[in-house]
MDAnalysis code that builds the backbone (N, CA, C; Angstrom):
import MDAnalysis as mda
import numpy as np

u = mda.Universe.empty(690, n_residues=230, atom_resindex=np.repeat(np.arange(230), 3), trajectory=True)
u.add_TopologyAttr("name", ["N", "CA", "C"] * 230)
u.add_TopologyAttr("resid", np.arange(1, 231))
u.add_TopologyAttr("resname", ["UNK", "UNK", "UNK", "UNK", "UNK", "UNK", "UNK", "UNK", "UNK", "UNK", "UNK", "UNK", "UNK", "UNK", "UNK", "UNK", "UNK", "UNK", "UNK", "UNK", "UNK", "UNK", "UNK", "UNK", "UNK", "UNK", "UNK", "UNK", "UNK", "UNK", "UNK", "UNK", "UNK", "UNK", "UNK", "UNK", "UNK", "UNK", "UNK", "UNK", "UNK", "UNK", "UNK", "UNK", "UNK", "UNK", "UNK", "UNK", "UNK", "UNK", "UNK", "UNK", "UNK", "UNK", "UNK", "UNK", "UNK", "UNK", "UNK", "UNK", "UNK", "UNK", "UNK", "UNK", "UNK", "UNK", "UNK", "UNK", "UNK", "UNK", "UNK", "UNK", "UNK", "UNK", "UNK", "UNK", "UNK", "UNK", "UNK", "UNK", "UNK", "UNK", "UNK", "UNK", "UNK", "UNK", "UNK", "UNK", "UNK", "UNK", "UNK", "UNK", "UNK", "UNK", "UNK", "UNK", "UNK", "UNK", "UNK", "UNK", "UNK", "UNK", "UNK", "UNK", "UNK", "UNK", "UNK", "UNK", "UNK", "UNK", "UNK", "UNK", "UNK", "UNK", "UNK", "UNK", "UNK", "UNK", "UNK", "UNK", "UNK", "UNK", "UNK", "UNK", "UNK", "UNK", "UNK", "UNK", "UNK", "UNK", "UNK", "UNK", "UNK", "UNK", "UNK", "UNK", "UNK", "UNK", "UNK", "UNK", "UNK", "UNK", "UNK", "UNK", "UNK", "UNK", "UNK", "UNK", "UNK", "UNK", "UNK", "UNK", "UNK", "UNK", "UNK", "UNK", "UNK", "UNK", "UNK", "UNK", "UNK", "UNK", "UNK", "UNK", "UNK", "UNK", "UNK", "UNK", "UNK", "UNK", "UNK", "UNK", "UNK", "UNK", "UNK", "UNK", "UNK", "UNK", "UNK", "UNK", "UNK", "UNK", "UNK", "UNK", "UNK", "UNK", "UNK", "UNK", "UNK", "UNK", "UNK", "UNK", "UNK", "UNK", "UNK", "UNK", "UNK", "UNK", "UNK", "UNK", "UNK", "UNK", "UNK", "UNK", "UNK", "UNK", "UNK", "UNK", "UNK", "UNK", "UNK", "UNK", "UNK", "UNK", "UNK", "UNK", "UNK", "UNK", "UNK", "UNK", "UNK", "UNK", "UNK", "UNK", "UNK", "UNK", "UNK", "UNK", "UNK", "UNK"])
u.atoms.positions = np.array([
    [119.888, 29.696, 29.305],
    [119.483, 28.535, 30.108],
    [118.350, 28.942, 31.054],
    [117.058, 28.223, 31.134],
    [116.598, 28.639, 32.148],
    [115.844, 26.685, 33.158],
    [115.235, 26.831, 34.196],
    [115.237, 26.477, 34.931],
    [113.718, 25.207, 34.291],
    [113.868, 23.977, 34.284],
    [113.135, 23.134, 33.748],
    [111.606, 23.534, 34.264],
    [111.165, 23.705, 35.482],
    [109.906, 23.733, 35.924],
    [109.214, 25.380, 35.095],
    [110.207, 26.274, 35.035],
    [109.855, 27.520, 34.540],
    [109.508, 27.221, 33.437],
    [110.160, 26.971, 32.692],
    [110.105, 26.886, 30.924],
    [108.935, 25.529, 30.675],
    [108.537, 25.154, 31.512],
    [107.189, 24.059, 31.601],
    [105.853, 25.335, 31.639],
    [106.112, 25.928, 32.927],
    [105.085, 26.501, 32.879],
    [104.688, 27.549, 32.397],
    [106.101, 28.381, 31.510],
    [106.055, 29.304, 30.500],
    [105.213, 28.602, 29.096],
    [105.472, 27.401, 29.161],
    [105.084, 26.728, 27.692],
    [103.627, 26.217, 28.266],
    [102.911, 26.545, 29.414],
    [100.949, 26.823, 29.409],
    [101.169, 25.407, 30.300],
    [101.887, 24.640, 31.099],
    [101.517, 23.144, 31.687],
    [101.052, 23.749, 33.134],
    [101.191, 25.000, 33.312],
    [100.412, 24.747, 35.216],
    [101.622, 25.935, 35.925],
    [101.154, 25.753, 37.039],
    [102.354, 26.567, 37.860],
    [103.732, 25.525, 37.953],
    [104.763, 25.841, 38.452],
    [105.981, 25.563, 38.729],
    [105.687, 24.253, 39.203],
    [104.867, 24.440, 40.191],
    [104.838, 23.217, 41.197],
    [104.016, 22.114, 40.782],
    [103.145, 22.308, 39.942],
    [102.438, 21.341, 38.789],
    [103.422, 20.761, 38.154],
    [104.188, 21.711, 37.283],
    [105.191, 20.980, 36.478],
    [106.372, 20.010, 37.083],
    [106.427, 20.450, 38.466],
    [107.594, 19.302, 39.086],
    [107.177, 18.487, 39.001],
    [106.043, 18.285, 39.210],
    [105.131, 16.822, 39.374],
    [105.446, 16.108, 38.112],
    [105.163, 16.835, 36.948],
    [105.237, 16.090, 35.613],
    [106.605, 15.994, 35.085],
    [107.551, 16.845, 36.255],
    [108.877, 15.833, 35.996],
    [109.550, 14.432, 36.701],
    [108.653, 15.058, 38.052],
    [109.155, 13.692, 39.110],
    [108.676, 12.580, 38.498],
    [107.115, 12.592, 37.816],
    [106.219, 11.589, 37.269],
    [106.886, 10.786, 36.054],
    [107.984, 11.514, 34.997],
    [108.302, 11.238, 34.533],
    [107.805, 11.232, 32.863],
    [107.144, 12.591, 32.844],
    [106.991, 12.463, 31.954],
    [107.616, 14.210, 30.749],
    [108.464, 14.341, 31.269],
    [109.339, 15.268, 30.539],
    [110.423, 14.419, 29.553],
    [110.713, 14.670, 28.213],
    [111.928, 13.952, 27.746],
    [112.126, 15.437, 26.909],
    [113.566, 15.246, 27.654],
    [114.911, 16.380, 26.863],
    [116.092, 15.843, 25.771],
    [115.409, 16.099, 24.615],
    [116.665, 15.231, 23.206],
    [116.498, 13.805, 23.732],
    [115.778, 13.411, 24.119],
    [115.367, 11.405, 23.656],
    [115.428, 11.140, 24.892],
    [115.494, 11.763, 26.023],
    [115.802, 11.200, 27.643],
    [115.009, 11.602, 28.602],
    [114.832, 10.541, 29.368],
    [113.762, 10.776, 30.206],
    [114.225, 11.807, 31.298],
    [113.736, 12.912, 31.744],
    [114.073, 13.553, 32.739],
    [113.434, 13.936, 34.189],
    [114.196, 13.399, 35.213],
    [113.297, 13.849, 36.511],
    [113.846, 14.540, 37.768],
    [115.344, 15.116, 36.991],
    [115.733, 15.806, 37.994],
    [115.392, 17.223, 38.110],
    [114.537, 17.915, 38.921],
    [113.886, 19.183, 39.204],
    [115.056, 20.272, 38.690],
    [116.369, 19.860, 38.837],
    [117.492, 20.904, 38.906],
    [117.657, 21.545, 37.586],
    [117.231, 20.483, 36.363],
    [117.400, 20.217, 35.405],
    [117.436, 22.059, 34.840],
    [118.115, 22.227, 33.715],
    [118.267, 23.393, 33.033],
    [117.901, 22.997, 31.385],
    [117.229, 24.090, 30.688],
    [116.746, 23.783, 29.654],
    [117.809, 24.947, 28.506],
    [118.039, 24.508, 27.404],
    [118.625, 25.628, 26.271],
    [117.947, 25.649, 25.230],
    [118.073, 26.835, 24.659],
    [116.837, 26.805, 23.709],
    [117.083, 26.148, 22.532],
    [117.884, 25.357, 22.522],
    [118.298, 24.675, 21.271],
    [117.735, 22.773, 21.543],
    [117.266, 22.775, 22.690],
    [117.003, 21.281, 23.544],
    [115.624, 21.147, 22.688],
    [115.367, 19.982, 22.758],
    [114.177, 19.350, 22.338],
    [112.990, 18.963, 23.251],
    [112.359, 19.248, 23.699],
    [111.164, 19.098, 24.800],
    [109.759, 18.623, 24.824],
    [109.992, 17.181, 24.982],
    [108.461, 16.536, 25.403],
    [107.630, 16.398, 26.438],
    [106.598, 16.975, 26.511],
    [105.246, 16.423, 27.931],
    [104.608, 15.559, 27.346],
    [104.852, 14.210, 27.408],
    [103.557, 12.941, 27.972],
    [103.384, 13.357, 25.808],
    [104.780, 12.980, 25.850],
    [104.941, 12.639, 24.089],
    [104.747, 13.888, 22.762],
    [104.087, 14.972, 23.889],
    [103.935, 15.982, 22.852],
    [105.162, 17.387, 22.850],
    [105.846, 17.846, 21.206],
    [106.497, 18.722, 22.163],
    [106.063, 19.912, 22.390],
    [106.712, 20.768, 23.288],
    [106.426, 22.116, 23.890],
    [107.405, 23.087, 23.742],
    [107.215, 24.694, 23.823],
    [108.080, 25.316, 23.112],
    [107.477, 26.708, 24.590],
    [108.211, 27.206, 25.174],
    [107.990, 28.818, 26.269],
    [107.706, 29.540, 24.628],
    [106.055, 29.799, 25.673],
    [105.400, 30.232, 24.967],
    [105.571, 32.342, 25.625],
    [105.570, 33.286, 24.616],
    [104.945, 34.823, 25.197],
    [103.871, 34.870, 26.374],
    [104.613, 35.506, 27.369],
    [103.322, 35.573, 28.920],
    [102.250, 36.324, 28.544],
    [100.869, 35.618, 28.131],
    [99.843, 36.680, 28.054],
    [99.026, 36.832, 28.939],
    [98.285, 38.158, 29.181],
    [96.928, 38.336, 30.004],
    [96.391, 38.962, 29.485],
    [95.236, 38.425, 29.630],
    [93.736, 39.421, 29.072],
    [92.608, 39.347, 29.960],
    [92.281, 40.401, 29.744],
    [90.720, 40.793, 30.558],
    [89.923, 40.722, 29.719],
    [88.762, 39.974, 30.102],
    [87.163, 39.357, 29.493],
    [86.418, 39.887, 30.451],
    [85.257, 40.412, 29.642],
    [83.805, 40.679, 30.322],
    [83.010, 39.478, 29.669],
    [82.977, 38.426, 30.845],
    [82.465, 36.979, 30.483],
    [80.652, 37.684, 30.753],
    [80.158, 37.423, 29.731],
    [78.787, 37.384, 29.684],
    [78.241, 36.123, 30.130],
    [76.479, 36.362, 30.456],
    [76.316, 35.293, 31.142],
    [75.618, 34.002, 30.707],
    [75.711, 33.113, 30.551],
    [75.506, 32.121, 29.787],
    [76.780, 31.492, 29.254],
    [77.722, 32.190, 29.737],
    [79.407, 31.400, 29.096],
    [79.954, 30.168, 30.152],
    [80.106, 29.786, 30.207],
    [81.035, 28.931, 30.975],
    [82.295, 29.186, 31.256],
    [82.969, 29.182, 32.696],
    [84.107, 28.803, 32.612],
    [84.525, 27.563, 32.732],
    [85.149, 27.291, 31.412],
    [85.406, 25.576, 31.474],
    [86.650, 25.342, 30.710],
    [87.530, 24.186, 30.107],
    [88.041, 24.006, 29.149],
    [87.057, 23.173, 28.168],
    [86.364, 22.384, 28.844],
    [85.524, 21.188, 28.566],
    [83.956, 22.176, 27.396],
    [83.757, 21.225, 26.341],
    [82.926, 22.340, 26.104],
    [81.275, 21.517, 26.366],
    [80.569, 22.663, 26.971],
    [79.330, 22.140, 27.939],
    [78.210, 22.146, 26.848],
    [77.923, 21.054, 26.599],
    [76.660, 21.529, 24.980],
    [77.087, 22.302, 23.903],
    [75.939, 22.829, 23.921],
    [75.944, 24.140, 22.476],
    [76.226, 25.345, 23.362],
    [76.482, 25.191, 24.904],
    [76.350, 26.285, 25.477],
    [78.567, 26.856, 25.087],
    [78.895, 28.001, 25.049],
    [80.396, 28.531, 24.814],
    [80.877, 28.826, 26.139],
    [82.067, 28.397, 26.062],
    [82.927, 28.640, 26.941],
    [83.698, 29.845, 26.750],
    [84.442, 30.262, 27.895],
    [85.065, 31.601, 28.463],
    [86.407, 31.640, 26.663],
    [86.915, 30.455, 26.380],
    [87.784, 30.282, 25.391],
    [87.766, 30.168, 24.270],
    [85.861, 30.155, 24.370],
    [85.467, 30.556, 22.635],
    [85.264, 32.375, 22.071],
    [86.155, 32.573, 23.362],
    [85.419, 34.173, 23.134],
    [86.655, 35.256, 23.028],
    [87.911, 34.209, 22.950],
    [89.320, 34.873, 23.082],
    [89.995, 33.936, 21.119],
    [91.061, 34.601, 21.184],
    [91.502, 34.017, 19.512],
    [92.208, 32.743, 19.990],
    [91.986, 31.593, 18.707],
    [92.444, 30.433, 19.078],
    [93.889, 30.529, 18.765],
    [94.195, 31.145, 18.730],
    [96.146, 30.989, 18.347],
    [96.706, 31.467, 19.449],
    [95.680, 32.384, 20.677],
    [96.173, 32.303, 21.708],
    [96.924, 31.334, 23.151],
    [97.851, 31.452, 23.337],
    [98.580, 30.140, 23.875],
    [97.443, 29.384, 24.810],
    [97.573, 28.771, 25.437],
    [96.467, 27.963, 26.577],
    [96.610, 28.583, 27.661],
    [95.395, 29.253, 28.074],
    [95.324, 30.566, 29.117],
    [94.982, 29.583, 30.341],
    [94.855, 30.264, 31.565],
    [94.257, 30.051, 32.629],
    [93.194, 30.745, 33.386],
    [91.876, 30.709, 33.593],
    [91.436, 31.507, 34.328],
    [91.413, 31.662, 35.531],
    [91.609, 33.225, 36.448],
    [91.781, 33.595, 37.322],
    [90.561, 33.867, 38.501],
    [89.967, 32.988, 38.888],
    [88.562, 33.283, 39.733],
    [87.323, 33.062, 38.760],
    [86.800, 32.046, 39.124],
    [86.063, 31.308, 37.641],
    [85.187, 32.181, 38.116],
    [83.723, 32.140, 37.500],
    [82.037, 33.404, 37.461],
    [81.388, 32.012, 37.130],
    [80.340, 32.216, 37.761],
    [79.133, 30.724, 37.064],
    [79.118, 31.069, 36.010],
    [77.788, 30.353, 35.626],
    [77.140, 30.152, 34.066],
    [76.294, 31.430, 34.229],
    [75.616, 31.731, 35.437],
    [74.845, 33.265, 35.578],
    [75.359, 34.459, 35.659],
    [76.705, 34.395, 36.424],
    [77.275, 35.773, 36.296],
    [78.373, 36.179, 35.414],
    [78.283, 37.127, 35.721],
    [78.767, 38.182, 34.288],
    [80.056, 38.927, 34.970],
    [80.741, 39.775, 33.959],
    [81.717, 40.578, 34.603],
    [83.148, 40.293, 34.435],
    [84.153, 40.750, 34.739],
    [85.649, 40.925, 35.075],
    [86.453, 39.319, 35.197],
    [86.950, 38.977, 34.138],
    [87.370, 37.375, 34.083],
    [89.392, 37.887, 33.684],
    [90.209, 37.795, 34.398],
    [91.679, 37.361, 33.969],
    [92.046, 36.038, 33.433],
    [92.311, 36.432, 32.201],
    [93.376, 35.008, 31.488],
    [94.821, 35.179, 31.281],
    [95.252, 33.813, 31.916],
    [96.484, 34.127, 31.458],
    [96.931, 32.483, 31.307],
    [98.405, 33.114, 30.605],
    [99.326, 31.362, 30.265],
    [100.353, 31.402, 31.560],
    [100.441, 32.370, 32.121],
    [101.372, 32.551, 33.377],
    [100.918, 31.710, 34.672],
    [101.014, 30.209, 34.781],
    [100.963, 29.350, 35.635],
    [100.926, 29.860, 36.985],
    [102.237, 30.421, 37.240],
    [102.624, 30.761, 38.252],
    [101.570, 32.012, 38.872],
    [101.413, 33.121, 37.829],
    [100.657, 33.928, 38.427],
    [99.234, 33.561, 38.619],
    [99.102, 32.832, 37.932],
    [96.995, 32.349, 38.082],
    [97.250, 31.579, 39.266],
    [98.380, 30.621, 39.616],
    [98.211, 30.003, 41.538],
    [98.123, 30.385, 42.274],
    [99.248, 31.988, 42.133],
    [99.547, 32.898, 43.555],
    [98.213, 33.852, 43.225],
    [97.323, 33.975, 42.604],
    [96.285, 34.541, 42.815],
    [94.981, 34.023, 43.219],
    [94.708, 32.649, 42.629],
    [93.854, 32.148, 43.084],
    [93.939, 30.982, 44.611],
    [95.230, 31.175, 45.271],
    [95.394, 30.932, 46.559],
    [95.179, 31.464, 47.936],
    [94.226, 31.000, 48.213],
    [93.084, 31.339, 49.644],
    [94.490, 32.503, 50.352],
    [95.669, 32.116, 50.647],
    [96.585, 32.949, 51.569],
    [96.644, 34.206, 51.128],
    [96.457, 34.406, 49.417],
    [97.049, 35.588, 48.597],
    [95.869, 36.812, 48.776],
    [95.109, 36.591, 49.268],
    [93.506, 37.428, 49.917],
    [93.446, 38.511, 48.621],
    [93.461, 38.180, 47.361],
    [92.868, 39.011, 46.530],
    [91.662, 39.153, 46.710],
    [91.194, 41.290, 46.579],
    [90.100, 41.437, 47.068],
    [89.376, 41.789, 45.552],
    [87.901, 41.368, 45.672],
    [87.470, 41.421, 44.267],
    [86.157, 41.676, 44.438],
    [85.228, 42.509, 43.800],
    [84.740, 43.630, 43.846],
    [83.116, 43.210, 42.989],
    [82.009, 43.112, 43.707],
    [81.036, 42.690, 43.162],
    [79.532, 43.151, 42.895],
    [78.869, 43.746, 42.163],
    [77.662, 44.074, 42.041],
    [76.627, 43.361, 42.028],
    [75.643, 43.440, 42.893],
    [74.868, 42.237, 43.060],
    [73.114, 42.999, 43.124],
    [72.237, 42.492, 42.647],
    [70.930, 43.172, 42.233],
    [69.946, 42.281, 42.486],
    [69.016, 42.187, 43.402],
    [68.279, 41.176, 44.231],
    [67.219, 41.773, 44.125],
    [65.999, 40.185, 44.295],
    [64.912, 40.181, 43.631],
    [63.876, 41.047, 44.534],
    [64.358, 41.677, 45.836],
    [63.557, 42.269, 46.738],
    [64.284, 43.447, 47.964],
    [63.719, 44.227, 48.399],
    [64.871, 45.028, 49.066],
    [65.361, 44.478, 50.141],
    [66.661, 45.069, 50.101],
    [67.458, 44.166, 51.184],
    [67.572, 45.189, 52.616],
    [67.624, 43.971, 53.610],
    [67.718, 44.611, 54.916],
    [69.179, 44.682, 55.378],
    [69.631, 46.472, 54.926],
    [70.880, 46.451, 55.392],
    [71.264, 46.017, 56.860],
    [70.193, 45.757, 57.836],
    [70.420, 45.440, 58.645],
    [71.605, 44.327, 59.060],
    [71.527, 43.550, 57.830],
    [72.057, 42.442, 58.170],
    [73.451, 42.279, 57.532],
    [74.113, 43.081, 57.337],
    [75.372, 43.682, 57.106],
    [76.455, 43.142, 57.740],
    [76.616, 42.930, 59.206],
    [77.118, 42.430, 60.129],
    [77.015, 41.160, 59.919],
    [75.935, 40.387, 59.638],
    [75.801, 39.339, 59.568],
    [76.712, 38.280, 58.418],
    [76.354, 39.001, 57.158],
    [77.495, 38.736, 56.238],
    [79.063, 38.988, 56.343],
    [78.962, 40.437, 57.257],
    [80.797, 40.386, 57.580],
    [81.371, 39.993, 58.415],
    [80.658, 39.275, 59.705],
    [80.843, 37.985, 60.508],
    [81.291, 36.884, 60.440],
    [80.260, 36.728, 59.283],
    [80.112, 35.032, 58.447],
    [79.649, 34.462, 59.033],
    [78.777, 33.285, 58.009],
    [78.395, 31.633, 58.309],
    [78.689, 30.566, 57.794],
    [78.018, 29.241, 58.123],
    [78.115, 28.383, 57.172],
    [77.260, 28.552, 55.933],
    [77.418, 28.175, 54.842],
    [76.809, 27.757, 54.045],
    [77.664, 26.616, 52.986],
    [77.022, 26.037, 52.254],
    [77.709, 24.807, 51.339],
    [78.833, 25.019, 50.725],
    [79.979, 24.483, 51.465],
    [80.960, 24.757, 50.965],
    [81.683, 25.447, 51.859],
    [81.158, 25.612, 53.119],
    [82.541, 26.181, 53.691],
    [82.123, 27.395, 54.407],
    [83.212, 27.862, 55.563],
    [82.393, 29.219, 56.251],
    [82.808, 30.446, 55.567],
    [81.425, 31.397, 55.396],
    [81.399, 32.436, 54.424],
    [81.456, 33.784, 54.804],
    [82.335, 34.590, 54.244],
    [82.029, 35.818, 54.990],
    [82.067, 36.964, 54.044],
    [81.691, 38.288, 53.673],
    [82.413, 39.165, 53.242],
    [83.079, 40.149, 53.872],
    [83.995, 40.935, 53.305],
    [85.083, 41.300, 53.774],
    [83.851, 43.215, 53.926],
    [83.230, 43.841, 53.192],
    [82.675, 44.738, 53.287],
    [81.430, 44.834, 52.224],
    [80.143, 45.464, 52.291],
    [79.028, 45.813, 51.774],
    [78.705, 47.211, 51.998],
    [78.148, 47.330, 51.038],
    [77.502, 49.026, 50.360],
    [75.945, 48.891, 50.045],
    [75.253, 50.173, 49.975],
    [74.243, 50.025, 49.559],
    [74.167, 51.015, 48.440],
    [73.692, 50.192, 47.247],
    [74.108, 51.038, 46.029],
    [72.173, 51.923, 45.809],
    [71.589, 51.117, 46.387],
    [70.056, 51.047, 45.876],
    [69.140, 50.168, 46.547],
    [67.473, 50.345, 46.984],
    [66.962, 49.393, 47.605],
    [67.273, 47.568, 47.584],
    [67.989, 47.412, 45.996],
    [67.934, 46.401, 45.768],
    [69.349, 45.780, 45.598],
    [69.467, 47.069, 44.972],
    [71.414, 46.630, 44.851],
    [72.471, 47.038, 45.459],
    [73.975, 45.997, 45.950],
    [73.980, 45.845, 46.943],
    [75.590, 45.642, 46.208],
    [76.732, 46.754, 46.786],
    [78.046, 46.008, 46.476],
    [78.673, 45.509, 47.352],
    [78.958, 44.505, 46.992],
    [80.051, 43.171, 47.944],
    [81.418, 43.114, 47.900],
    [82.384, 43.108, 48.475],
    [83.980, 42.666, 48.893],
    [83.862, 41.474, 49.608],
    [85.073, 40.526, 48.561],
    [85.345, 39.553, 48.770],
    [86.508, 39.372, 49.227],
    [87.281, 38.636, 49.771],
    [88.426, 37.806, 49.338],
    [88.719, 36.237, 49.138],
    [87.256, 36.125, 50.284],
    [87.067, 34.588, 49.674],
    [87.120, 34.224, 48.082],
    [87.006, 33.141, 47.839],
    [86.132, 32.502, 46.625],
    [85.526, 31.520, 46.723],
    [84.637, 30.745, 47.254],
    [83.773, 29.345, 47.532],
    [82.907, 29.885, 46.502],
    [82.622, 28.108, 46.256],
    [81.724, 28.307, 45.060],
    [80.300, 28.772, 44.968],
    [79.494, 29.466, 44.127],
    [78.678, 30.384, 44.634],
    [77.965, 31.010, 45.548],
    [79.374, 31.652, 46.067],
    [79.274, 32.088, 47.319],
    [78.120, 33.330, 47.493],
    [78.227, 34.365, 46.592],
    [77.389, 35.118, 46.759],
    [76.022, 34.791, 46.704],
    [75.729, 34.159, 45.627],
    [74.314, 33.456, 45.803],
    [73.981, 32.962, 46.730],
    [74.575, 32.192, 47.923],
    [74.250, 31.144, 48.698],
    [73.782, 31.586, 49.832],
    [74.721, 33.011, 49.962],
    [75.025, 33.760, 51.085],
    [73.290, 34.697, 51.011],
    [73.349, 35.387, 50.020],
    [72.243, 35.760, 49.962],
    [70.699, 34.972, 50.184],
    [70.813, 33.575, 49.109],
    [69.292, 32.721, 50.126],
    [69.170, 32.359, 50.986],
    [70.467, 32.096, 51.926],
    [70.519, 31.841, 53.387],
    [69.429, 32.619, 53.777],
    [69.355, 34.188, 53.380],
    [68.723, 35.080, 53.911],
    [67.295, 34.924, 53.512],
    [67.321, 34.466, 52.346],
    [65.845, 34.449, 51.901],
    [65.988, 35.172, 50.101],
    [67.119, 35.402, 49.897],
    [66.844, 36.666, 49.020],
    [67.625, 36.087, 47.702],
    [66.972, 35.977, 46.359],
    [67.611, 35.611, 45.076],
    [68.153, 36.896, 44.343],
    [69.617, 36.103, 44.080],
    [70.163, 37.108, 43.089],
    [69.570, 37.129, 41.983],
    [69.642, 38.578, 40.852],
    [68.601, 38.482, 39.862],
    [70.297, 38.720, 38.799],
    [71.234, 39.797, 39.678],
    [72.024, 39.582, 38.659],
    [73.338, 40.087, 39.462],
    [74.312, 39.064, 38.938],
    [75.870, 39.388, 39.812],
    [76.993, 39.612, 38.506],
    [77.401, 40.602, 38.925],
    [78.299, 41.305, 38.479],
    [79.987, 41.520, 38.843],
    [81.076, 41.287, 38.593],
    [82.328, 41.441, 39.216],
    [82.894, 42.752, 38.396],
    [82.843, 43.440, 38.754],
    [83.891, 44.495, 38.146],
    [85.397, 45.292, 38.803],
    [86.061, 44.374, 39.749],
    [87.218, 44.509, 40.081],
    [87.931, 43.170, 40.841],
    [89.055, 43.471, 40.141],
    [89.474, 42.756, 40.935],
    [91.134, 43.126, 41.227],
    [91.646, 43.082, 42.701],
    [92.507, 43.809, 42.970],
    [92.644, 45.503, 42.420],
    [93.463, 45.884, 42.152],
    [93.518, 46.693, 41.463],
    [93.243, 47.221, 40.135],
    [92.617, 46.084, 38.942],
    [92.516, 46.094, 38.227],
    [90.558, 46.253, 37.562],
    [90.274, 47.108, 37.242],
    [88.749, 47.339, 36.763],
    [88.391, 47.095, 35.670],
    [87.206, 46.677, 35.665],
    [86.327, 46.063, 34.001],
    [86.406, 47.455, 33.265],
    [85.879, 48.534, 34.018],
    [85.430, 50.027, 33.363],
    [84.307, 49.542, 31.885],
    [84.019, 50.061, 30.820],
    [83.381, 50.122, 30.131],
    [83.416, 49.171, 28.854],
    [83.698, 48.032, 29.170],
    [83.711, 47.152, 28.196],
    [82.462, 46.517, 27.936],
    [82.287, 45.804, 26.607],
    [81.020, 45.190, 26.369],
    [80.943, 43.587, 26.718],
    [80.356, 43.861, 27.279],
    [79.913, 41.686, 27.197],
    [80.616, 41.095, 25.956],
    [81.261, 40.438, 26.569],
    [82.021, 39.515, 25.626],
    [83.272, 39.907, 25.297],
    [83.597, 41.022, 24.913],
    [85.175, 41.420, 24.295],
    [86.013, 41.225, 25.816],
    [87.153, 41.278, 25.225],
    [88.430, 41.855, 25.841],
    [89.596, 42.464, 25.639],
    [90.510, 42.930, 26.299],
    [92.005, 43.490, 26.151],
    [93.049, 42.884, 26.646],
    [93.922, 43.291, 26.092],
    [95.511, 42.993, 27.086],
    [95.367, 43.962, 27.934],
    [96.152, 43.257, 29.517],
    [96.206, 44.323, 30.263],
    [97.278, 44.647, 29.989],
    [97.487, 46.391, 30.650],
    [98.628, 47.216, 30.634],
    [99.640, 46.711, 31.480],
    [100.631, 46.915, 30.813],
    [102.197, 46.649, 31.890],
    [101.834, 47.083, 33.200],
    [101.365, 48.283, 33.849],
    [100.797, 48.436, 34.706],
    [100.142, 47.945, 35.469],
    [98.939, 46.921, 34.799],
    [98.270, 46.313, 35.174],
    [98.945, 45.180, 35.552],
    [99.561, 44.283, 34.639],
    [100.737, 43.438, 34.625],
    [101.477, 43.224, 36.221],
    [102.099, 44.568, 36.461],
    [103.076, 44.372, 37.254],
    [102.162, 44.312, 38.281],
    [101.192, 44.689, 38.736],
    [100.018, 44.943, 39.927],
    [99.621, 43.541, 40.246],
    [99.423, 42.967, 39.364],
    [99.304, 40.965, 39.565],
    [100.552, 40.313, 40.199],
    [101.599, 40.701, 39.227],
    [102.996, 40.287, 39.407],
    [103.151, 40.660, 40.798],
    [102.609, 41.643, 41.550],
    [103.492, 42.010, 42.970],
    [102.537, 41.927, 43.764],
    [101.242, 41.310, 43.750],
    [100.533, 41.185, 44.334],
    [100.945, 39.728, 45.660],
])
C-alpha cells in the first residue's frame, strides 16, 4: 500500500503537493470512483486514472545532461529548434528539469521523474549552490566583485552572487544560489559587459567533469542520495 499523492508523483504528475491538487480537483479515479480524499491508499492491484488517462509508479530516474547550446529547456517543442528531451531516450518516464539553462547556455542539466525531489531543489529556501563559468566579451573589473556579492536590482528581482573568482582576464567563475531568470547575463550588462559564453558545471555536489555536449548518464547512488539529503 502506499500513500495516493506518492504513487501520483512516482507515476511523473509533479511533486506531492501538485498531485493533491489533482486529487482535491477531482480528477483521480481508483477502479471506476472518483477520488478526493488525500488519505487515500493505493494497492498495486487498483486501477488508476489522471484526467481519464491511466497511470502506473513509474522507476525513480536521474540523469545528468550536458545541454548544449541552442537546446531548449522546454516540454513544448520551439520550431525546428530541440529540446533538452530530444536528447534523452523516449521510453524514458516523463522527467523534470532541475534549474532550466537558456537557449545560450550550455552545461550541467538534472532530470528526473522524482517530483518531489526536482521541488525541494528548485525551491528558493533549499539554497542549492550551483557553479558557473562565464567568458565575457572584454576584461572584467574585478573590482566590482563586491558589487555583485552585495546585489542589485535587475529584471526580475534583487540579484546577488553568493562568490566570484577570477579564472582569466575575461573569464570569470560565479556561485549562485539564486536562480532568476537570466540572471547571469543581466547581472553582467548592468555592468556594461556581454556574456560570450556561460557555462554550469556544478551543481551542489554533483559535477559535469568531462562529458560531451549533448550526452548524458545516470547519476550514481551517491550522487542520488546527495540530492535526496540535500
Amino acid at each position: 500500500m502506499i500513500r495516493l499523492n506518492k504513487f501520483l508523483a512516482s507515476a511523473g504528475h509533479g511533486s506531492r503537493r501538485s498531485c493533491e491538487d489533482l486529487i482535491r480537483g477531482g480528477k483521480v479515479v481508483i477502479n471506476g470512483k472518483v477520488v478526493t480524499d488525500l488519505a487515500t491508499q493505493v494497492k498495486s492491484t487498483d486501477s488508476v486514472l489522471v484526467n481519464g488517462q491511466r497511470c502506473r509508479q513509474e522507476e525513480a530516474v536521474y540523469l545528468l545532461l550536458n545541454k548544449p547550446t541552442g537546446v531548449v529547456c522546454s516540454r513544448i517543442a520551439q520550431g525546428r529548434r530541440k529540446t533538452v528531451f530530444d536528447l534523452v531516450p523516449e521510453d524514458v518516464a516523463r522527467l523534470f528539469y532541475i534549474g532550466r539553462l537558456d537557449l545560450d547556455s550550455e552545461g550541467l542539466l538534472i532530470l528526473t521523474n522524482d517530483g518531489d525531489v526536482a521541488q525541494k531543489l528548485t525551491h528558493p529556501s533549499h539554497k542549492l549552490e550551483k557553479i558557473y563559468h562565464v567568458e565575457l566579451d572584454r576584461e572584467f573589473d574585478f573590482e566590482l566583485v563586491p558589487r555583485f556579492v552585495n546585489g542589485f536590482m535587475i529584471e526580475g528581482g534583487y540579484a546577488k552572487a553568493e562568490a566570484m573568482f577570477k579564472v582569466s582576464k575575461r573569464h570569470v567563475k560565479v556561485i549562485l544560489i539564486q536562480g532568476l531568470k537570466r540572471q547571469i547575463r543581466l547581472m553582467f550588462l548592468k555592468h556594461g559587459y556581454k556574456v560570450k559564453k556561460l557555462q554550469r558545471t556544478q551543481m551542489g555536489a554533483i559535477k559535469l567533469g568531462k562529458m560531451r555536449p549533448g550526452t548524458y548518464r545516470l547519476l550514481t547512488e551517491d550522487e542520488i542520495a546527495e540530492l535526496k539529503g540535500k
